[in-house]
N, C-alpha and C positions, 0 to 999 in steps of 0.2 A: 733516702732521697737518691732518685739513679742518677750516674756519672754525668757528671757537663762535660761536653767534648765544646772547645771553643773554633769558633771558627771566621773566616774572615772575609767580609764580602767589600765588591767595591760598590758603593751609589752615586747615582748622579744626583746634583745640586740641585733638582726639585724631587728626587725622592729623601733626600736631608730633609729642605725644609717641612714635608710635607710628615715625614719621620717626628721632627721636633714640634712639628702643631699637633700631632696626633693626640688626641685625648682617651686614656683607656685611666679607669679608676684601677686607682691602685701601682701605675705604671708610671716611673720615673725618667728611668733613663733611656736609653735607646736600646739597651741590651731588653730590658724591662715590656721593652713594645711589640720589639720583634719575637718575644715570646709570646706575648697575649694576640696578636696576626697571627704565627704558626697555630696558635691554639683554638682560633677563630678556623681556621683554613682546615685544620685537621678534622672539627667536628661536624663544620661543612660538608668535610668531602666523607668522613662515617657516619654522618648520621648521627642527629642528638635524642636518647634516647630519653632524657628526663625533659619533663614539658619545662618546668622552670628555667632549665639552661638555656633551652631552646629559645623561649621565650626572651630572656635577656641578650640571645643574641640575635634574633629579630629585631628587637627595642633597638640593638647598639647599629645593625643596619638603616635605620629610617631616621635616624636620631639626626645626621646632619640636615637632610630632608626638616625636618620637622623646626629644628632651630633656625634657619633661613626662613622658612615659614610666618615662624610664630616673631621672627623678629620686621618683617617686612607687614604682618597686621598691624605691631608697636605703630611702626611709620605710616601708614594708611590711614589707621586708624578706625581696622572694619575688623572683624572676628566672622570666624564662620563656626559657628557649635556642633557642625556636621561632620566639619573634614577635622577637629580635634577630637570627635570621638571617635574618626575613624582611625588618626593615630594610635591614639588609647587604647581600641578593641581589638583592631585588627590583630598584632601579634599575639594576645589569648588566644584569639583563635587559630590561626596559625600554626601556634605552637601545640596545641591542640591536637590540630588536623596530621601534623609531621609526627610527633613524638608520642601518640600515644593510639598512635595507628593499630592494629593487631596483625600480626606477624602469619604467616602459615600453618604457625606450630598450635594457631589459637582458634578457638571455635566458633561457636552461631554465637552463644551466648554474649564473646565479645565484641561480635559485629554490632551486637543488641544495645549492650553497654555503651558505645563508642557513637554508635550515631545517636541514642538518648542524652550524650554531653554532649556533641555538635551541635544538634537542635536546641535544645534547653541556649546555650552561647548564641546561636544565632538569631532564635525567635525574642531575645533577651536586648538585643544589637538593635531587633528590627523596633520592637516596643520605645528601647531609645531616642532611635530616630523619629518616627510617631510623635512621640512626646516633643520633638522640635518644630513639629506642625502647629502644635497650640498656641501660639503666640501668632499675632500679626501685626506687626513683618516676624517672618520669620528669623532665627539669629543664625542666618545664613550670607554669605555676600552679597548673594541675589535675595532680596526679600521676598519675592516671589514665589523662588523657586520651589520650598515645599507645596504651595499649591498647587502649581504647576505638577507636580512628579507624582503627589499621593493620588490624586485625582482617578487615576489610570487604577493605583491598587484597590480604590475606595470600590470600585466597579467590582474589580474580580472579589473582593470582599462579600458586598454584597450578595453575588451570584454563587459563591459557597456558602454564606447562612441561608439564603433559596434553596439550594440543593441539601442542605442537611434537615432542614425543617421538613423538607417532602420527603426526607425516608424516615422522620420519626411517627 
């Protein structure tokens, strides 16, 4: 384990308490926290090169986002299946898109590989959402709104099985 150099900083009264609500798994004390922040800050600023890290540290960005959210639908008492998928996928892909990027030192072949998983994640994301169109109302806030939105795709849909039928 490398050396611990200890060191001593001074905070102001709302970076305390903001210190002591801080929720990291795993992290107790305040010493505890302020390592899992450096260590969030470090991988930020190098770059995460494995997708799962990544990934968990997207989740751990969005994550108060997402609990203010998900606790103001409680009270409401309305869900939207759109925007909790979009929590859910988003940082896959994300994480995806960041950490498993291919580098200069890497070829055609992995340009090939690399947008083959984007797509496959994305067109995966869009079939998803699709699938929240089949219902009416939709299990959106606006019940509407998948009519309203798909409508537009259902067209250009269309107008590419036209065009791929006419060149076979």
């Amino acid at each position: 384990m490398p050396k611990s150099i200890p060191i001593s900083v001074r905070l102001s009264d709302d970076d305390v308490a903001f210190l002591a609500g801080y929720e990291v798994q795993g992290a107790r004390t305040p010493s505890d926290k302020m390592r899992e922040i450096l260590k969030a800050a470090r991988e930020r600023e190098e770059g995460v090169q494995d997708v799962a890290a990544c990934e968990d540290l997207l989740r751990s960005m969005v994550r108060p986002a997402e609990r203010g959210l998900r606790q103001l639908q409680r009270e409401t008492g309305i869900r939207s299946d759109l925007v909790m998928k979009l929590y859910e996928r988003l940082p896959e892909m994300l994480a995806e898109l960041i950490a498993s990027a291919p580098g200069p030192e890497q070829g055609e072949q992995d340009l090939v590989k690399f947008e083959a998983a984007l797509s496959a994640e994305l067109f995966s994301v869009i079939e998803e959402i699709f699938d929240l169109g089949l219902t009416t109302p939709s299990r959106t806030y606006d019940p509407a709104l998948m009519d309203k939105r798909l409508e537009p795709i259902l067209e250009v849909a269309r107008l590419l099985d036209q065009r791929r039928a006419a060149r076979d």
